[in-house]
KELO-878712 format. One line per 10 residues: for each residue x, y, z negated of N, C-alpha, C. Coordinates in steps of 0.1 Angstrom, whole numbers, always signed. Layout:
X,Y,Z,X,Y,Z,X,Y,Z ~ ...;
END
This chain:
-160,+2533,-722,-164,+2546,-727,-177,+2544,-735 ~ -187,+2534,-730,-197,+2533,-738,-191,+2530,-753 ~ -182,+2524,-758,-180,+2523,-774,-180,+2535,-779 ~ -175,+2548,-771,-172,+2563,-776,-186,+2571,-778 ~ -192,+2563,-772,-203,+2571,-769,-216,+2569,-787 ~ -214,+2555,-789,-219,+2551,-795,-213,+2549,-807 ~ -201,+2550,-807,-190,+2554,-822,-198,+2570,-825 ~ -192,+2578,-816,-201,+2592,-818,-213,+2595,-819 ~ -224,+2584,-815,-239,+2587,-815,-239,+2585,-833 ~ -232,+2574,-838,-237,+2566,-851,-231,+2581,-860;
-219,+2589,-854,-215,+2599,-867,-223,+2610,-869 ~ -231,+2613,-851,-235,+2624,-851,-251,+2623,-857 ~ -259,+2605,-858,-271,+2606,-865,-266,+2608,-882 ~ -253,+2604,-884,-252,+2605,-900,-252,+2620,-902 ~ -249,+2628,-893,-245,+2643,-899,-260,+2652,-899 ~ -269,+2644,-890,-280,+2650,-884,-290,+2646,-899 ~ -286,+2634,-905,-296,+2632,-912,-291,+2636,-928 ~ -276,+2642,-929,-273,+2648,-939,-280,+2663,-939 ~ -281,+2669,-926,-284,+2684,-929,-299,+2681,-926 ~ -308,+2670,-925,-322,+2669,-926,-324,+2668,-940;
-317,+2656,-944,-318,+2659,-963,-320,+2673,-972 ~ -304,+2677,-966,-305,+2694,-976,-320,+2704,-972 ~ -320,+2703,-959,-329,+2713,-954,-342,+2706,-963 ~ -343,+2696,-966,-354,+2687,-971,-357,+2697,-988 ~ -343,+2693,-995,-346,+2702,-1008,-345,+2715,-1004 ~ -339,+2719,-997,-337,+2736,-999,-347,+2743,-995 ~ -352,+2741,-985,-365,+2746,-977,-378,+2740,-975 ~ -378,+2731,-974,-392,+2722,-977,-398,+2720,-988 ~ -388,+2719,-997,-397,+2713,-1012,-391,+2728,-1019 ~ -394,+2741,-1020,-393,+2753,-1028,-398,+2750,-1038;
-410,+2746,-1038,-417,+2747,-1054,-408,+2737,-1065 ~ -407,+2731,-1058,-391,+2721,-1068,-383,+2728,-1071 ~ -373,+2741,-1066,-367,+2745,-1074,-368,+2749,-1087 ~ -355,+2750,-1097,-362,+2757,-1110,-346,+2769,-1109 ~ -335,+2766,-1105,-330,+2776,-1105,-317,+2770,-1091 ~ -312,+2784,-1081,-304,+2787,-1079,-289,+2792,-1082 ~ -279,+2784,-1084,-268,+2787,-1086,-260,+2795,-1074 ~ -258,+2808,-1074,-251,+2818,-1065,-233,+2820,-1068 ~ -227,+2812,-1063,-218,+2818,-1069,-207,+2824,-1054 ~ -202,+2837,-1057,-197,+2847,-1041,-182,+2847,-1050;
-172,+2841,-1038,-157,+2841,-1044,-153,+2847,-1030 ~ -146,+2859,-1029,-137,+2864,-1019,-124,+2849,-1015 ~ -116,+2846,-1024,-108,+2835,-1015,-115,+2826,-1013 ~ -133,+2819,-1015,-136,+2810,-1003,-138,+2812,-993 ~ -138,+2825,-987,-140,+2828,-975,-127,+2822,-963 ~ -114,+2823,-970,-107,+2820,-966,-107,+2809,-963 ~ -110,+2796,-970,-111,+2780,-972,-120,+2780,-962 ~ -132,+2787,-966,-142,+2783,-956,-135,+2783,-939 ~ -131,+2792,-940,-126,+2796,-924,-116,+2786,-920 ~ -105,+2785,-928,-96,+2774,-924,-103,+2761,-920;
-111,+2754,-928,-120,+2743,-931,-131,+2744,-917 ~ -133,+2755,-910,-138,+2755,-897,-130,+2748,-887 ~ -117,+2750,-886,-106,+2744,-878,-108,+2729,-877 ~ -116,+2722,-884,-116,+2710,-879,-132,+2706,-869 ~ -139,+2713,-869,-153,+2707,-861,-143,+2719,-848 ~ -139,+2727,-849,-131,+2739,-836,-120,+2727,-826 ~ -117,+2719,-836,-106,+2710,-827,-116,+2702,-820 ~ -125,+2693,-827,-132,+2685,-825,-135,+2687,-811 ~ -148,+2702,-811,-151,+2705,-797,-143,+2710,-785 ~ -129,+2712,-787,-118,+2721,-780,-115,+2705,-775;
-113,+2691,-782,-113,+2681,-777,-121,+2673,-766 ~ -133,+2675,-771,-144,+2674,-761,-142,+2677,-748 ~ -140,+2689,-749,-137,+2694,-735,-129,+2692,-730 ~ -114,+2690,-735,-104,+2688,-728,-101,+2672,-724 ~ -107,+2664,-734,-107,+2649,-728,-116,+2642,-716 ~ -113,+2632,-714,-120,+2628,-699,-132,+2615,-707 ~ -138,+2626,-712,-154,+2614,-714,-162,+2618,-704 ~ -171,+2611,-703,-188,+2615,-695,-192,+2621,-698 ~ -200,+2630,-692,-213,+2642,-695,-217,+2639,-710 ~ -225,+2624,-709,-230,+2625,-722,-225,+2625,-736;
-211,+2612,-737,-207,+2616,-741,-199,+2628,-750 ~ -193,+2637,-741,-191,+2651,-742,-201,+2661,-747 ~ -212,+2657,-744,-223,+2663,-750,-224,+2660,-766 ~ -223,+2653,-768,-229,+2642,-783,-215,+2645,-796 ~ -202,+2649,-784,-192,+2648,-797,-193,+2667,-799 ~ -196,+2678,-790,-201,+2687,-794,-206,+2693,-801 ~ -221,+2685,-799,-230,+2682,-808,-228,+2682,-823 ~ -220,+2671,-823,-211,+2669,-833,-205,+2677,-843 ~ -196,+2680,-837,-188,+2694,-840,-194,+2703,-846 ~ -204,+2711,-838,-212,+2721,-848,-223,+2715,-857;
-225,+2699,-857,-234,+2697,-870,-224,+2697,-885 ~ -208,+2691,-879,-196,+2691,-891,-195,+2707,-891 ~ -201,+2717,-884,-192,+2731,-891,-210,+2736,-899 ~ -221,+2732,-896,-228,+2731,-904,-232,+2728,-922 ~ -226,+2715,-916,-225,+2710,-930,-217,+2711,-937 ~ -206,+2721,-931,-190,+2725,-939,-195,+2734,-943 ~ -201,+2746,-940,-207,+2758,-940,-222,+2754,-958 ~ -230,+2741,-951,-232,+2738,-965,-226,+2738,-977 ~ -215,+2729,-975,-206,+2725,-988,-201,+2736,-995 ~ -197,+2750,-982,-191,+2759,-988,-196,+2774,-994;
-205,+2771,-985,-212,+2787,-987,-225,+2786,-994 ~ -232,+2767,-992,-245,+2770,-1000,-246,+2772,-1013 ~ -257,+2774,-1019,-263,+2774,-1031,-264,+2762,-1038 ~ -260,+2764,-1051,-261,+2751,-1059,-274,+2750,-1066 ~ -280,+2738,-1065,-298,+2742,-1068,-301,+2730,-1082 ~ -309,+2737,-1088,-315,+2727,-1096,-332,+2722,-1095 ~ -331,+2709,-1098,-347,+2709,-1096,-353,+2701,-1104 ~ -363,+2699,-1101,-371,+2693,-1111,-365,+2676,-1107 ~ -360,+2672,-1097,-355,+2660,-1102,-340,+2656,-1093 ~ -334,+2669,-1089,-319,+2669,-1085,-310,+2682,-1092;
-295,+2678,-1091,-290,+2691,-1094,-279,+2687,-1087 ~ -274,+2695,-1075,-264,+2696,-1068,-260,+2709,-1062 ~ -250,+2702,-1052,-245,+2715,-1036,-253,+2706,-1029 ~ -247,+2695,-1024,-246,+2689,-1011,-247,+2678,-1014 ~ -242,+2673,-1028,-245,+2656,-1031,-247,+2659,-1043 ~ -265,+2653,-1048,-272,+2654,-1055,-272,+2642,-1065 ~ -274,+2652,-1081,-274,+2642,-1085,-286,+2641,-1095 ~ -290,+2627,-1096,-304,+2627,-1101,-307,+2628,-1115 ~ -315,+2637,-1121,-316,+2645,-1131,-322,+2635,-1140 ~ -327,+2618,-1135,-326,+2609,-1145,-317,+2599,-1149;
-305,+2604,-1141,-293,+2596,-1141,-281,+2605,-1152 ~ -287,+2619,-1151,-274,+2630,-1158,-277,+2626,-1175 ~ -265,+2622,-1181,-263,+2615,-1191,-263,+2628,-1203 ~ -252,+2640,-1198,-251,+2654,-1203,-246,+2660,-1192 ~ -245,+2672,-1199,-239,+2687,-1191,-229,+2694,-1196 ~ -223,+2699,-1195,-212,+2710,-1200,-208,+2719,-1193 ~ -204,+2734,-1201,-198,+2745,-1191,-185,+2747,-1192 ~ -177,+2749,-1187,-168,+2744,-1188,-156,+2754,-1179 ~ -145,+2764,-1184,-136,+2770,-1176,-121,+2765,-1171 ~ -117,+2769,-1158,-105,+2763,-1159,-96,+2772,-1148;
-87,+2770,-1152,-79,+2787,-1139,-87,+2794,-1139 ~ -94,+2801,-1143,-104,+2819,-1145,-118,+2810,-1139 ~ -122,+2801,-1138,-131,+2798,-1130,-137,+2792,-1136 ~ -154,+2793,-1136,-164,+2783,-1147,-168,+2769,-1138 ~ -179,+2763,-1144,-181,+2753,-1137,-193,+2743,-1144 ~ -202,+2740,-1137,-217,+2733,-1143,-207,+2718,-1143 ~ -208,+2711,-1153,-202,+2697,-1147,-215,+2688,-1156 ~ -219,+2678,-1145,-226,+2666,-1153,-220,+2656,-1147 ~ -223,+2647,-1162,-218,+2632,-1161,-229,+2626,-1164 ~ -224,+2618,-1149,-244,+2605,-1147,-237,+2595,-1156;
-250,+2588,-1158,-247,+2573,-1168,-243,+2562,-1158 ~ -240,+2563,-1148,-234,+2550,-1139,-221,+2555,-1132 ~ -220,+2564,-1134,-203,+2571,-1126,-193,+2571,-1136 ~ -180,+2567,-1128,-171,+2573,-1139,-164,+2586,-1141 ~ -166,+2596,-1130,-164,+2607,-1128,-174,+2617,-1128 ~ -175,+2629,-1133,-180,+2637,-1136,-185,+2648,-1122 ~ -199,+2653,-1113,-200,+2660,-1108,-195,+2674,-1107 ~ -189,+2688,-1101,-185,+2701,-1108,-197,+2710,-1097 ~ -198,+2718,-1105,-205,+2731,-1095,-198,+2741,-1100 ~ -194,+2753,-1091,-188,+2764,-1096,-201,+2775,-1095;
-197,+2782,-1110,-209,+2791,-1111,-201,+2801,-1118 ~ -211,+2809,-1118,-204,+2825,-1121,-208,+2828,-1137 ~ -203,+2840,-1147,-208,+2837,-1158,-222,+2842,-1158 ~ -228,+2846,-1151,-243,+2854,-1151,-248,+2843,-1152 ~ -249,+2828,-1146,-257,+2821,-1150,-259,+2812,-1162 ~ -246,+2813,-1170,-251,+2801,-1180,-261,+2799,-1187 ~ -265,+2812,-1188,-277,+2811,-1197,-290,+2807,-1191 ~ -295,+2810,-1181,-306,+2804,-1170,-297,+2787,-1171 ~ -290,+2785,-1169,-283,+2776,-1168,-288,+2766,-1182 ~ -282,+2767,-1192,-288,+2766,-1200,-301,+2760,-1206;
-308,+2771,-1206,-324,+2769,-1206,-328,+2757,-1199 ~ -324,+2760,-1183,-328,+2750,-1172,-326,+2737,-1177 ~ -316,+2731,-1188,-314,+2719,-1186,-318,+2716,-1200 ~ -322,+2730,-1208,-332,+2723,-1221,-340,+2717,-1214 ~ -348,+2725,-1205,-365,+2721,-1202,-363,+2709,-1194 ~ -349,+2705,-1186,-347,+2693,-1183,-347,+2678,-1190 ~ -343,+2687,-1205,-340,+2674,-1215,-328,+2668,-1210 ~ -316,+2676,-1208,-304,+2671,-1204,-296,+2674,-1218 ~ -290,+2664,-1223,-280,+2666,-1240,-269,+2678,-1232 ~ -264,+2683,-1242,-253,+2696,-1239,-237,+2688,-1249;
-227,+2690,-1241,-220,+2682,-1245,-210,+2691,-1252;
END
């Protein structure tokens, strides 16, 4: 059981130091923001909720398997740091800063090559393409922002594609 214990310690420091990161830009460094992307969709609520069912099995596991106190403790733990950081993914704010632009995986505003806005199924979307990826980042945004949007990434000196 000690391998479970320590398979689970290594996932539960990775989740712990993902939501130390975000809280890092989001709340600790404010004066770095330059804009918040809000965007409120009635069917993510739905996703979001479904997308709970997996940290809900996780812990409903916990409990019902035959680990140790501690163990059992740490994969709980667990559990609500995955409904955390799902809760991130899904509900947070997309932020821009003076040297990132993301949700949840950032990308660095000396790496973004250009920008584009860009619609698809009724739905907009910030997309940048870094100069070392071959795939393009998406944020969904609403149309109120393009224009802050916009601006934001003159004063970034980001090319518009």
């Amino acid at each position: 059981m000690e391998s479970s214990f320590y398979s689970y310690g290594a996932l539960t420091l990775i989740c712990t130091l993902m939501i130390l990161n975000d809280l890092r830009r989001r709340v600790f460094a404010k004066e770095e923001i330059l804009y918040r992307i809000k965007y409120k969709a009635k069917s993510k609520k739905i996703f979001f909720l479904l997308g709970l069912t997996i940290p809900a099995v996780i812990i409903v596991a916990a409990l019902m398997l035959s680990y140790d106190l501690p163990t059992r403790l740490l994969v709980i733990f667990m559990g609500l740091e995955m409904s955390v950081l799902w809760a991130i993914m899904e509900l947070g704010d997309g932020l821009i800063t003076k040297n990132y632009i993301g949700k949840v995986w950032f990308t660095r505003v000396d790496k973004a090559e250009y920008y584009q806005l860009m619609s698809f199924k009724k739905e907009n979307y910030l997309v940048i393409k870094k100069t070392d990826a071959k795939r393009a980042d998406m944020i969904q945004i609403s149309i109120e922002d393009q224009e802050k949007i916009i601006e934001t990434m003159k004063m970034l000196k980001i090319a518009k594609k």
